[in-house]
C-alpha positions, 0 to 999 in steps of 0.5 A: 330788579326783583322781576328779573330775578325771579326769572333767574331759574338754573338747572335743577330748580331749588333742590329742595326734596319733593314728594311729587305723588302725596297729591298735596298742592302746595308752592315749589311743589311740596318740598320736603324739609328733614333735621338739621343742625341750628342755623347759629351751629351751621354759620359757625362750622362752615364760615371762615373767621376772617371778618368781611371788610368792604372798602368804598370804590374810591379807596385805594383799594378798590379798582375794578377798571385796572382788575378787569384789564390787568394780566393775571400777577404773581402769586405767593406760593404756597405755605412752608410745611407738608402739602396736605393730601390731595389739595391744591394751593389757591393763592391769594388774590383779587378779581371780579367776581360775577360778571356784567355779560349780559348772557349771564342770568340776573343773580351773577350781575353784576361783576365786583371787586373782591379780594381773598387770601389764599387757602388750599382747596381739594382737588376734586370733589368728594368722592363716594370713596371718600364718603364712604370712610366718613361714614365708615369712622363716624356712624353718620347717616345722611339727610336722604337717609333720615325719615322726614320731620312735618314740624320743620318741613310745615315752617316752609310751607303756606299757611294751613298747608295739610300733612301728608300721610306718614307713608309720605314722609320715609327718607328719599331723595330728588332722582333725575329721570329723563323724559322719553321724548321732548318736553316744555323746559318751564316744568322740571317735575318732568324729569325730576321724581321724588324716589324712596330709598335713593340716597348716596348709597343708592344714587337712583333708588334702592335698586342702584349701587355704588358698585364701580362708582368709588371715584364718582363725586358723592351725590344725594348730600344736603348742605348739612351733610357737606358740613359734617364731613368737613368738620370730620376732615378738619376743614370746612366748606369754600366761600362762594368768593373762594370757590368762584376765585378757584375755578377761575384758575387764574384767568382774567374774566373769561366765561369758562374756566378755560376761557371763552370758546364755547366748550367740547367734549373734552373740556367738562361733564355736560348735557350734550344732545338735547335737554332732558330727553337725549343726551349724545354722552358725546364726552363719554358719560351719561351722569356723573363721570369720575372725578379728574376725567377732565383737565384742570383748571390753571390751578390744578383742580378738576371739575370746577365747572360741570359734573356736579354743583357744589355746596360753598358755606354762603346764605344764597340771596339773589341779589347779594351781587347788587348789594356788594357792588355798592359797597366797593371791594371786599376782603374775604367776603363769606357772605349774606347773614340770612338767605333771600329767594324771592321765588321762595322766600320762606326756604333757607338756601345756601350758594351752590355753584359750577353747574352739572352733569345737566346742565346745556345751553339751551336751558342755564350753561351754568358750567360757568365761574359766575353762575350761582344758584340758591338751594335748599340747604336740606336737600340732596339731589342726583347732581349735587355734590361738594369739596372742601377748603382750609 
């Protein structure tokens, strides 16, 4: 199992932030670390208070034959009172989260029964807009914004790993930069460069703008950044169960969030073209696109799969599928207790789910409910977003 998962590679690699040029060789190629708030702070903001509750697969409660056959049953509507702005109502529910297609990558299988209370989620990703008045109200500068710190990027690393010169270590950001003709798809750093001065401000460098980006989804934010919006906001970060139960939209174990048809132009923000070194924009965007460019979902949200890959308040482990599977259903599952990547297994991750602007078929189709991937929760990247629940 162990060796399945380690082949269980998404779009965009780990995302931990990478200084590819400090000529230092070390494993996951030197990714840098930066201030953070302590583990204990950052499980109490973005967890729900409600406690997980597993039953065994011969209570009553458990019953993944009739959740995966069953049509999709009447919700209970939304809670008495003011509608809070721009969010949707998620009802509460029970389906199979992950899945047993064997198409899918090893870290999403296999499917178990989960059952969630409902919540009310954003209806689009955080925007630049939206951002922007945080930092505006708040004085809040970014992870990609701060000079990085060798005491806790060295606790990642191997053993004697040397520090980088401190020319190295200025704050910066993971910029995607296509190759000019076609490359081996097992090497990332072959569009992927560590850029100085990129950040949510400067999404491609110090040279870039978010001139006319208002309502393009907010990129370059780590973990922690998602987290001290939320708190501002008065809401917090969706479970992995929540956020994979949302985009799901009511359908019953399809493959995509509009069903099983492989998608077209019109359905998601993707890589069309071939990947990394010619994209068509057949769907009319060449990397983020603004938000609601694209149906929703069954229950009224936009841009569950693609555009950009989205914070959930979860401890990624790559085999918290299997683990969960043997317990029978869960209630309101929030997830592991500490993060596990056997790729990486000295890297705090956290679950980050709906694929990208990146990804194709030929490389994760990740722009599916089931797919997940871990990411260093100290790292911002050109497709890595979020939103937000309560």
């Amino acid at each position: 199992m162990i060796a399945d998962l380690r082949r269980a590679r998404v779009n965009g690699w780990s995302g931990r932030r990478v200084v590819a040029t400090l000529g230092v060789s070390w494993a996951g190629l030197g990714l840098l670390a930066c201030q953070h708030t302590s583990p204990a702070e950052q499980t109490v903001v973005a967890t729900p208070t409600a406690q997980t509750l597993c039953v065994a697969p011969d209570s009553k409660l458990a019953q993944p034959a009739a959740i995966q056959t069953a049509a999709v049953q009447p919700q209970p509507a939304a809670p008495k009172g003011p509608k809070p702005a721009g969010m949707v109502w998620v009802p509460a529910g029970e389906y199979q989260m992950g899945t047993n297609d064997e198409r899918s990558f090893p870290n999403e299988r296999p499917a178990h029964a989960v059952r969630l209370r409902g919540f009310w989620m954003d209806e689009h990703e955080v925007t630049n807009a939206d951002f922007s008045r945080f930092v505006a109200a708040t004085g809040y500068k970014t992870t990609a914004e701060r000079p990085l710190d060798w005491e806790q990027l060295k606790t990642q690393l191997p053993p004697g790993t040397p520090k980088p010169p401190e020319t190295s270590l200025v704050p910066g950001s993971m910029v995607f930069t296509p190759p000019a003709q076609p490359v081996p798809l097992d090497d990332y750093t072959a569009w992927w460069r560590w850029t100085p001065g990129a950040s949510w401000r400067h999404p491609e460098g110090p040279s870039s703008s978010l001139k006319g980006r208002e309502k393009h989804p907010v990129v370059h934010v780590s973990w922690d950044d998602a987290v001290a919006y939320a708190r501002w906001a008065g809401k917090r970060l969706p479970t992995e169960a929540e956020w994979e139960w949302a985009a799901r939209g009511g359908l019953v174990n399809k493959r995509f969030v509009w069903g099983d048809t492989a998608p077209t132009d019109h359905q998601a923000n993707i890589w069309e073209g071939r990947f990394p070194n010619q994209n068509t924009q057949a769907d009319g965007y060449a990397g983020t696109a603004p938000v609601e460019s694209f149906a929703a979902n069954g229950y009224g949200l936009y841009d569950m799969a693609g555009n950009v890959w989205e914070w959930c308040a979860d401890w990624y482990r790559a085999d918290e599928h299997f683990k969960l599977a043997s317990q029978g259903q869960c209630e309101n599952p929030s997830g592991p207790k500490a993060s596990l990547d056997p790729d990486e297994p000295t890297v705090p991750k956290r679950v980050t789910k709906g694929g990208s602007f990146l990804c194709h078929i030929s490389y994760c189709e990740s722009y599916r409910p089931s797919a997940r991937r871990g990411t260093a929760f100290d790292s911002g990247m050109s497709h890595v977003g979020f939103r937000c629940v309560q």
